[in-house]
C-alpha positions as CSV (number, residue, x, y, z in Angstrom):
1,X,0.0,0.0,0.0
2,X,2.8,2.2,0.6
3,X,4.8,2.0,-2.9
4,X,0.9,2.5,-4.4
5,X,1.0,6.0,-2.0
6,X,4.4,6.8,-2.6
7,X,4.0,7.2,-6.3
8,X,3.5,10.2,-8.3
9,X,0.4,9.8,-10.1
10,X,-1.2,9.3,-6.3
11,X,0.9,12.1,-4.9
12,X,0.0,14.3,-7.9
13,X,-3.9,13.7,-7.4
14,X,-3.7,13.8,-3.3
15,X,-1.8,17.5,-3.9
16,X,-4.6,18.7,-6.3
17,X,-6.9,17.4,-4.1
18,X,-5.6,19.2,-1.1
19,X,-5.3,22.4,-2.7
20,X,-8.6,22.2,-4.6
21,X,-10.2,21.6,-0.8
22,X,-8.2,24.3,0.6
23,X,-9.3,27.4,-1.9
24,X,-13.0,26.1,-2.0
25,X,-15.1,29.1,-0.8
26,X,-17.0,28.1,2.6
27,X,-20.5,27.8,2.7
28,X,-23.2,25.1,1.4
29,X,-21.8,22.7,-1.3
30,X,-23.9,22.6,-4.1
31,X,-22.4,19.6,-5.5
32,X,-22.7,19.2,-9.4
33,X,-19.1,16.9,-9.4
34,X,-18.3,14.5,-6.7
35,X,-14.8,12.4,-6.2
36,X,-14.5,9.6,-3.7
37,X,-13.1,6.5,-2.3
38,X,-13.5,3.7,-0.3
39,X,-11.0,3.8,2.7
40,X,-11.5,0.2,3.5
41,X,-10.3,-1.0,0.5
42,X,-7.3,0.7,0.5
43,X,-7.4,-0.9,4.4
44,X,-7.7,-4.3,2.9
45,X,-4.4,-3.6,0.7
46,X,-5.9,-2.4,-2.7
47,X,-7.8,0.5,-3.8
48,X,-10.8,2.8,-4.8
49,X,-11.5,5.7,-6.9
50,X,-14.9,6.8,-8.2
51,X,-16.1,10.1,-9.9
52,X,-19.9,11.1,-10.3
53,X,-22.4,13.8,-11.5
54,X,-25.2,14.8,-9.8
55,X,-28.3,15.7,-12.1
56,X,-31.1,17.1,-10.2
57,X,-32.6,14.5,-7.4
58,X,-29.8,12.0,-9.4
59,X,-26.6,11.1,-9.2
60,X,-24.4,9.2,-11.6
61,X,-20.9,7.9,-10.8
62,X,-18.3,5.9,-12.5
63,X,-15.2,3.9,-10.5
64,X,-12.9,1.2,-9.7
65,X,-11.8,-0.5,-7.3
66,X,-10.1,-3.2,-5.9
67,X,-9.9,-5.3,-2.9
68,X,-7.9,-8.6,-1.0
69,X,-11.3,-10.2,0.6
70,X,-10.3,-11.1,3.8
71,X,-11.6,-14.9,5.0
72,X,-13.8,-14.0,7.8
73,X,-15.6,-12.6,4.8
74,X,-15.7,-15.1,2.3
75,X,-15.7,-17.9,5.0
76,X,-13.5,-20.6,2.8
77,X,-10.5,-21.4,5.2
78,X,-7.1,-22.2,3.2
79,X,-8.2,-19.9,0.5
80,X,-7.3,-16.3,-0.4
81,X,-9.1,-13.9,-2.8
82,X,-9.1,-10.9,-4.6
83,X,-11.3,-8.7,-6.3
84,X,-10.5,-5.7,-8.9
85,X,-13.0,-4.2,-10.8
86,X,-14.9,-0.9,-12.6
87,X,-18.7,-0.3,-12.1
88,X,-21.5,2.5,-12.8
89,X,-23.9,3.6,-10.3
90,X,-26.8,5.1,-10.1
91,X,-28.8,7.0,-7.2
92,X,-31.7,8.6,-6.4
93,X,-31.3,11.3,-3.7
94,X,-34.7,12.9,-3.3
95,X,-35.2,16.7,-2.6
96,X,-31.7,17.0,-0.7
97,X,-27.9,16.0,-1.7
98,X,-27.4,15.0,1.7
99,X,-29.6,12.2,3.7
100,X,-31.4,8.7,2.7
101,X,-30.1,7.3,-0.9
102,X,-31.3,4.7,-3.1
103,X,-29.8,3.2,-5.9
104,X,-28.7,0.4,-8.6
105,X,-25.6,-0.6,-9.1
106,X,-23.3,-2.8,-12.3
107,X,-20.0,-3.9,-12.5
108,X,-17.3,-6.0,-14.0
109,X,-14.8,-7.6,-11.5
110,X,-11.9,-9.9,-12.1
111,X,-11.8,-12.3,-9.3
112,X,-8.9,-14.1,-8.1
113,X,-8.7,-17.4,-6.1
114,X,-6.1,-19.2,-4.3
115,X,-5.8,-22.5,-2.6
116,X,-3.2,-21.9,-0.4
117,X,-1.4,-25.3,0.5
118,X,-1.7,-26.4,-3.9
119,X,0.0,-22.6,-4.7
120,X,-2.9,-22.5,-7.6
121,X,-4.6,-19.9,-8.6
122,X,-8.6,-19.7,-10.5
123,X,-9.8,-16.4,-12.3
124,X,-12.5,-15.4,-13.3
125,X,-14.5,-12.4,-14.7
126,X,-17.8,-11.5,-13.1
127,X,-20.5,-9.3,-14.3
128,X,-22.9,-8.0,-11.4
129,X,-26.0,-6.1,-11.1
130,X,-28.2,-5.3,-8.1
131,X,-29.6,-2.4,-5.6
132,X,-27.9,-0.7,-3.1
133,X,-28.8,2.1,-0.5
134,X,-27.4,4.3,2.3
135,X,-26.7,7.8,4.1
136,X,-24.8,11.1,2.8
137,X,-23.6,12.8,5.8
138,X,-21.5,16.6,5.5
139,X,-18.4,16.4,7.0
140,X,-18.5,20.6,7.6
141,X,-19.4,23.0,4.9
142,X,-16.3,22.6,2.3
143,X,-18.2,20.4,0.4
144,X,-16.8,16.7,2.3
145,X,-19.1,14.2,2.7
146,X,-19.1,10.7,4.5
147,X,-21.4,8.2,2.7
148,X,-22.0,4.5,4.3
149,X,-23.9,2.3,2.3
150,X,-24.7,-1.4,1.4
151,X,-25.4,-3.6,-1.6
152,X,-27.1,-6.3,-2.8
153,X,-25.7,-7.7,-6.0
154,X,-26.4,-10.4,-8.1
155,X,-22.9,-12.6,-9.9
156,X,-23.7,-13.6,-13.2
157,X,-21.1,-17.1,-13.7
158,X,-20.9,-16.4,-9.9
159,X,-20.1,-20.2,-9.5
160,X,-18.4,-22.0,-6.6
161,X,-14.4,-22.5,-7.9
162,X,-12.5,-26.0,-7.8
163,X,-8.6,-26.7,-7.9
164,X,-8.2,-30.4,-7.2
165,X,-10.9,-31.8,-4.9
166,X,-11.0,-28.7,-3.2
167,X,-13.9,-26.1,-3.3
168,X,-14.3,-22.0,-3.0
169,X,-18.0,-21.8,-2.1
170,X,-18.9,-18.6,-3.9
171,X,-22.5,-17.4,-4.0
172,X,-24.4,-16.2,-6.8
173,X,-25.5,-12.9,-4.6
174,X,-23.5,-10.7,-2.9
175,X,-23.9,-8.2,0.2
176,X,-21.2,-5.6,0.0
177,X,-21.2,-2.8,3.7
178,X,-19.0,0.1,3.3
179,X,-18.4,3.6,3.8
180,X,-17.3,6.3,1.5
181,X,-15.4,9.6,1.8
182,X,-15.9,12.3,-0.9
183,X,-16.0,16.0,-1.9
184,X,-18.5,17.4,-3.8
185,X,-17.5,20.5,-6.3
């Protein structure tokens, strides 16, 4: 995570960033460009970086993202896994930017599986689709926003894996918690 903050194209967009936040004008952000990420993927050693437009009571948004699942999350002991990813989302934000969401969600990810003791490795591309909904809260009045929300996705070819005789359970639906940090523009 460190060589992936260390370099320049990171350090270029966190200086931009900072000094984008720092001359924005106080007062009520009337967002109409948002940038974000998730801070527990880049927790969970990958990453996260999503743009979106907000049009009217809507909000589009573009991103991607990656992950290393841990196994108290995917549950298949001796395995390890990996997602990374792009997807498109849509909201519905009602009357206010800030408050109750609801939305749908697609994405393409590139899965990656590992049985540990055989050192072999399954991947496989996923397609998913589903709903998702949460909470915009301002973080002051400089346009930063704290968003946790959760999904519901369904994995097309969102089979179980095998390597030898053993087997990845992997579900065909999905239920993906988070939180996002962004600043609106």
């Amino acid at each position: 995570m460190l060589s992936m903050i260390r370099s320049p194209s990171s350090m270029s967009l966190a200086l931009a960033l900072a000094t984008a936040f720092a001359l924005a004008p106080p007062g009520e952000a009337h967002a109409q460009v948002e940038l974000e990420a998730d801070p527990i993927a880049y927790a969970l050693n990958g990453f996260s970086l999503h743009g979106a437009k907000v049009l009217g009571a809507t909000r589009l948004s573009a991103g991607t993202f990656g992950i290393d699942v841990p196994r108290s999350y995917h549950g298949n002991e001796g395995w390890s896994s990996s997602m990374r990813g792009a997807g498109v989302k849509w909201d519905y934000l009602g009357t206010s930017i800030d408050g109750w969401f609801v939305g749908a969600d697609a994405g393409y990810m590139r899965m990656t599986y590992s049985l540990d003791v055989e050192n072999e490795t399954v991947q496989r591309n996923v397609i998913g689709a589903g709903i998702r909904g949460g909470y915009r809260l301002p973080l002051g009045d400089r346009g930063l926003y704290l968003s946790p929300w959760i999904g519901v996705s369904y994995n097309f070819n969102g089979k179980d894996v095998l390597i030898g005789t053993e087997q990845f359970n992997r579900g065909a639906v999905t239920v993906f918690p988070t939180a996002h940090i962004g600043w609106r523009f």
